[in-house]
C-alpha positions in Angstrom: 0.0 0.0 0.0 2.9 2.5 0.5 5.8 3.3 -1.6 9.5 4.7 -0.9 9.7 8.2 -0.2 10.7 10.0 -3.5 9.3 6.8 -5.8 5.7 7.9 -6.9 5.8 9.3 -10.0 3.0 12.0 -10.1 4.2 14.4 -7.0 0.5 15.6 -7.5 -1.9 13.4 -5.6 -3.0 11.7 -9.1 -1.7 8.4 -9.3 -2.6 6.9 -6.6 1.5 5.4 -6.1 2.4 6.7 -2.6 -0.7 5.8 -0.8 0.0 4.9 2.8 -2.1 3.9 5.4 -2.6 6.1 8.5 -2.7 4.5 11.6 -3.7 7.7 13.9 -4.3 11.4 13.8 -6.4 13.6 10.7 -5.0 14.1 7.7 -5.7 17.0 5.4 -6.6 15.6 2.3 -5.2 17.3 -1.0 -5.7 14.3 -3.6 -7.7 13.7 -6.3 -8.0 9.9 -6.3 -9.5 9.3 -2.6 -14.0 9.8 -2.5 -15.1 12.1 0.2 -16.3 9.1 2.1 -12.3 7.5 1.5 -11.0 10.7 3.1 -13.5 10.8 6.4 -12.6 7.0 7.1 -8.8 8.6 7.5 -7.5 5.4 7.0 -5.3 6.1 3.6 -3.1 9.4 2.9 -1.5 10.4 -0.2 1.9 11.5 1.2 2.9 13.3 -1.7 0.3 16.0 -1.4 -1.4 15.4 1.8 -0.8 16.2 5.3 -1.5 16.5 9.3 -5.1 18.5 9.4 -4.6 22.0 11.2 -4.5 21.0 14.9 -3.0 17.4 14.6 -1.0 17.0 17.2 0.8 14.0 15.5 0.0 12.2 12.3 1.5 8.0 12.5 1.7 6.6 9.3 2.2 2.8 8.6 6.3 2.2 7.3 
């Protein structure tokens, strides 16, 4: 489900390469590939565009 850091090929949230499964905290979602209900389950992040919501105190994501 995840990829090496650098590896995915888009950089834009597109390709759906780098997701990674996140194991606690909310993410800010900034993909195009995840539905809305994908992104309020939190369970999947694209790293290469997504981040820790505004007030996240810590984001884990699985290795």
């Amino acid at each position: 489900m995840s990829t090496k850091q650098g590896t995915a090929p888009c950089k834009t949230g597109t390709c759906g390469t780098c997701e990674t499964a996140v194991l606690g905290g909310s993410v800010d979602h900034r993909d195009s590939i995840l539905t809305a209900d994908e992104q309020a389950a939190n369970d999947t992040m694209m790293i290469c565009v997504s981040r820790a919501e505004r007030g996240c105190g810590k984001l884990v994501l699985e290795r």
